[in-house]
C-alpha positions as CSV (number, residue, x, y, z in Angstrom):
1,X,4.7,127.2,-52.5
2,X,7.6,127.8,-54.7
3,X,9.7,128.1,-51.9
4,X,8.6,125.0,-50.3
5,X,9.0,123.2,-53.8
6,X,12.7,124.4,-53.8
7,X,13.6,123.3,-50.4
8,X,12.1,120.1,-50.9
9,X,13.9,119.5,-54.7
10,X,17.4,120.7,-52.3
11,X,16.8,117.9,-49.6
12,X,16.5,115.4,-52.3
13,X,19.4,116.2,-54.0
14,X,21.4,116.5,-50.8
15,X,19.7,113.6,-49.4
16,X,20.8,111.7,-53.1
17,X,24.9,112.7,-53.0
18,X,24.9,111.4,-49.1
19,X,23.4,108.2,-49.9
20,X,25.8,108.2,-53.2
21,X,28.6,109.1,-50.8
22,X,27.7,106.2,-48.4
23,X,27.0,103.5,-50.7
24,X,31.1,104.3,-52.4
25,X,32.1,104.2,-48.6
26,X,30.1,101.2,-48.3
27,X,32.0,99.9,-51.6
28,X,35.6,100.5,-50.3
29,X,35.3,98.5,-46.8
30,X,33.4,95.6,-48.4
31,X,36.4,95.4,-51.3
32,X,39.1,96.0,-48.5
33,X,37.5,93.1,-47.0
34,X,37.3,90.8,-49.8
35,X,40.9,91.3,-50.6
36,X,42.5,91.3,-47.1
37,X,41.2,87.7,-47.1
38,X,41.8,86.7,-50.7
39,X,44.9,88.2,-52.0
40,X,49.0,87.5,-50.1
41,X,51.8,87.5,-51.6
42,X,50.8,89.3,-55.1
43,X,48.6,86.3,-55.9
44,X,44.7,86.1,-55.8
45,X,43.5,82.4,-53.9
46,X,41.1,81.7,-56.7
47,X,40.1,78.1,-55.3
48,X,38.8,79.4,-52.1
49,X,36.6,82.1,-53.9
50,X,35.3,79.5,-56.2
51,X,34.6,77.9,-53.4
52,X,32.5,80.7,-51.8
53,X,31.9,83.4,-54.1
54,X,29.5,85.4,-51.8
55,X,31.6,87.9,-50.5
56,X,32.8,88.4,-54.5
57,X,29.2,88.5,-55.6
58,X,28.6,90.6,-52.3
59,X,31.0,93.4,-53.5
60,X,30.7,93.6,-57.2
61,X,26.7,93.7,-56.5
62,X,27.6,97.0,-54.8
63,X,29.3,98.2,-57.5
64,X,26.6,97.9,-60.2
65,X,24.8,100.9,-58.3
66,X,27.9,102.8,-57.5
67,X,27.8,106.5,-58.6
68,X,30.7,108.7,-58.9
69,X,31.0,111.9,-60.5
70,X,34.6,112.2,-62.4
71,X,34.9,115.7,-60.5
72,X,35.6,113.7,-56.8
73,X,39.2,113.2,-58.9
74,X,40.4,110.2,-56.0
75,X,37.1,108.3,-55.7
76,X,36.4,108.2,-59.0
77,X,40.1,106.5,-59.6
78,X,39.8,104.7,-56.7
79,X,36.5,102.9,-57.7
80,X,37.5,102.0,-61.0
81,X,40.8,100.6,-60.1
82,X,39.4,98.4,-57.8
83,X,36.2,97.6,-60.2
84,X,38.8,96.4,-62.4
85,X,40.7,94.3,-60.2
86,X,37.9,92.9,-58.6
87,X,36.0,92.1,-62.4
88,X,39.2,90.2,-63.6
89,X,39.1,88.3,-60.3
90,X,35.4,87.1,-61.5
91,X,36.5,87.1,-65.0
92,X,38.8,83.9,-64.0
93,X,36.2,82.8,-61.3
94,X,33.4,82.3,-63.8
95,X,35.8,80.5,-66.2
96,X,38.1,78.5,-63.4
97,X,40.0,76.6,-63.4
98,X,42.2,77.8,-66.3
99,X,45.5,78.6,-66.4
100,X,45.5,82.2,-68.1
101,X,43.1,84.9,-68.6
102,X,44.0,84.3,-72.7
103,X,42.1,80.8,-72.1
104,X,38.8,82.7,-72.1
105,X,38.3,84.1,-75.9
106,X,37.3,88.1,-75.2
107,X,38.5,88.1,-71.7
108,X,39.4,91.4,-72.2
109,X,37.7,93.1,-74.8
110,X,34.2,91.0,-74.7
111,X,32.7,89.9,-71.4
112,X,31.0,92.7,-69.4
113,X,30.7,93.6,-66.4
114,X,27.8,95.6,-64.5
115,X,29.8,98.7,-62.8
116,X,28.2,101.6,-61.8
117,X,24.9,101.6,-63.8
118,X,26.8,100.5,-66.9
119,X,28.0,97.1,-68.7
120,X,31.6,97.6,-69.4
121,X,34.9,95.5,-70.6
122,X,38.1,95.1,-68.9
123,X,39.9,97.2,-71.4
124,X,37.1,100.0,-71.5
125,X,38.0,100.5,-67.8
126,X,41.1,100.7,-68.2
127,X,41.1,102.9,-71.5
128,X,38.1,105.6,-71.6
129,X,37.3,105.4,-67.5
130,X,41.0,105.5,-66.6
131,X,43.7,106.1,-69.3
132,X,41.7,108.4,-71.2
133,X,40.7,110.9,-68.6
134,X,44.1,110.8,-66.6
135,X,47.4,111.6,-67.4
136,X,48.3,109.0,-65.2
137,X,51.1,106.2,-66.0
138,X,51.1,105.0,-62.5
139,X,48.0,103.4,-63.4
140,X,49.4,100.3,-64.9
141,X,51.1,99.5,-61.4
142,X,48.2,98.7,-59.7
143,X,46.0,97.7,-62.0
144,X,46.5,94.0,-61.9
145,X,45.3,91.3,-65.1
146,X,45.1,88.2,-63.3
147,X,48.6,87.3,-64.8
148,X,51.7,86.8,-63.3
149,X,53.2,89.0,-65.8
150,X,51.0,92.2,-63.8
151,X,52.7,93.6,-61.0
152,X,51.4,92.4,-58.1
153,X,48.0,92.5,-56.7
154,X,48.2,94.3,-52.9
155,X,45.6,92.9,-49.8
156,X,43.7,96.2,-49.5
157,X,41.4,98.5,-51.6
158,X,42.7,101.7,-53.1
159,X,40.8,104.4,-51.4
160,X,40.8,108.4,-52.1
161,X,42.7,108.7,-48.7
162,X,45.4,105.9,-49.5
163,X,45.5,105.9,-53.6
164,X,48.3,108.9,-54.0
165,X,50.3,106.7,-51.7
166,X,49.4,103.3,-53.1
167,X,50.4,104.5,-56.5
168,X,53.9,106.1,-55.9
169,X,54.6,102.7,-53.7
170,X,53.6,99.9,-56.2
171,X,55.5,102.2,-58.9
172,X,58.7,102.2,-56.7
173,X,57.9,98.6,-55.7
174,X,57.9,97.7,-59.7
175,X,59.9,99.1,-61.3
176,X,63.1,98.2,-58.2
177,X,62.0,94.8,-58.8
178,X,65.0,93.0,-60.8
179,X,62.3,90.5,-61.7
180,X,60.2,93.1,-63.6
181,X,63.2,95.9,-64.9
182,X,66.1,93.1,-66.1
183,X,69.4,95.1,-66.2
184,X,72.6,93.6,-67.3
185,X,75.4,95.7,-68.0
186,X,74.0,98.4,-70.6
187,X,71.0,96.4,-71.3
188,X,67.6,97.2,-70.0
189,X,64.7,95.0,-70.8
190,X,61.3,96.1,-69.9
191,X,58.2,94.2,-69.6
192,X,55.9,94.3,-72.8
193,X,53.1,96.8,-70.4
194,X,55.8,99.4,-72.1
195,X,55.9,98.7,-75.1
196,X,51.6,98.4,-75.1
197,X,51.0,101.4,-73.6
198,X,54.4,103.3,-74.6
199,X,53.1,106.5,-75.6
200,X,51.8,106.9,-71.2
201,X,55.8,106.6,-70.4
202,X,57.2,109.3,-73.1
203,X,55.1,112.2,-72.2
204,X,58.1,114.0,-70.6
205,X,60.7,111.9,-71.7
206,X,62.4,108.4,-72.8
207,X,60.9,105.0,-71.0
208,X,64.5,105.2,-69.2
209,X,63.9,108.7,-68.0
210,X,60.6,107.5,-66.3
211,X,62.0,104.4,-65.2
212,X,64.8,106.6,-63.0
213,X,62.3,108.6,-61.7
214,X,60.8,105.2,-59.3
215,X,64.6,103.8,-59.7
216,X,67.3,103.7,-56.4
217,X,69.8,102.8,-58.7
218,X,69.4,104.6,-61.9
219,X,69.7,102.8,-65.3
220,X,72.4,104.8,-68.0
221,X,70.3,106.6,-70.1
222,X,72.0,104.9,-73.2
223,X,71.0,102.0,-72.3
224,X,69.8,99.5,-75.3
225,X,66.1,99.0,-74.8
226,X,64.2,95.5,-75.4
227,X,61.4,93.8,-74.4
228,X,60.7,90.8,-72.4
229,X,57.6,88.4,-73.2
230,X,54.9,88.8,-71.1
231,X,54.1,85.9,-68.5
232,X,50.4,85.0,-69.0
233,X,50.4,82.2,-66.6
234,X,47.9,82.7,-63.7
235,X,48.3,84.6,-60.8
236,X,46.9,81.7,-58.5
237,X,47.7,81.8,-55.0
């Protein structure tokens, strides 16, 4: 009897992690989906998903019974990058039209979402499920706050098989674009993500020797430092 108790408790378990493992799967086509057919050019068409929200409400349904353990190290990022991405997109659906993310008071830091069995803020993603847990500064390359100011939003989900790649290419892409790295002469300003989260670029270095670790042409490490303001405008397509 205790036998058959024991191989029965096993094929439940196992039976629990496939069907955990599908419904993630599951997760990661329907977001690749959504954002193939949503997102071009770095900017998010918010007028045709407030005009049909389904395949939104389709996806982020999923993700409210998503479960994955922090020990599959890729998933896990994976899932909450695009969580994040995708909850700022309904963020600005459920308030639109506005013109920034700052129009809705606690955009960030308020208004929950319902991601894998749990109600959680924008910046609680990003901080305790993400920065928290990761030494990982690529992060703030993909993860995109439905302002211009973010680098850009890709067409495609992050997956465990593409993330490693995805982050080292929106980090080159960044931080090579003269838009978002403003050098002139021996002068480098850097967009305000750096000065916000400052202490994820200096781990091993100056924000200069991080920078020339993405950059083709490398910025003098003397270099005087400032700070551009961020551009809060809507990413609208």
């Amino acid at each position: 009897m205790k036998y058959r108790n024991l191989l029965f408790f096993l094929f439940l378990l196992v039976s629990s992690i496939d069907a955990s493992s599908q419904d993630v799967s599951t997760f990661f086509d329907e977001a690749d989906s959504f954002f193939s057919t949503y997102v071009s050019n770095g900017k998010v068409d918010y007028g045709a998903i407030y005009e049909n929200p389904e395949a939104l409400n389709k996806v982020l349904a999923m993700a409210k019974d998503v479960s994955v353990p922090i020990s599959e190290e890729k998933t896990y990022q994976a899932f909450w990058i695009n969580a994040y991405n995708l909850s700022v997109i309904k963020g600005i659906i459920s308030n639109y039209p506005i013109k920034s993310p700052l129009d809705k008071k606690g955009f960030f830091d308020k208004t929950t979402y319902e991601l894998a069995g749990t109600k959680i803020t924008l910046n609680d993603i990003e901080n305790k499920k993400l920065r928290a847990k990761f030494n990982e500064p690529r992060f703030h390359f993909v993860l995109v706050c439905g302002a211009l100011g973010c680098p850009p939003i890709i067409p495609k989900a992050y997956t465990p098989a593409n993330l490693e790649k995805l982050l080292e290419k929106q980090t080159v892409k960044a931080l090579n674009d003269p838009n978002f790295i403003q050098v002139k002469g021996n002068k480098v300003a850097f967009s305000e993500i750096f000065k916000w989260y400052k202490e994820d670029f200096i781990k091993n270095g100056s924000e200069i020797d991080f920078l020339n670790q993405y950059r083709k042409e490398k910025v003098s490490t003397d270099a005087k430092v400032t700070y551009y303001s961020y551009d809060w405008r809507l990413n609208n397509k």
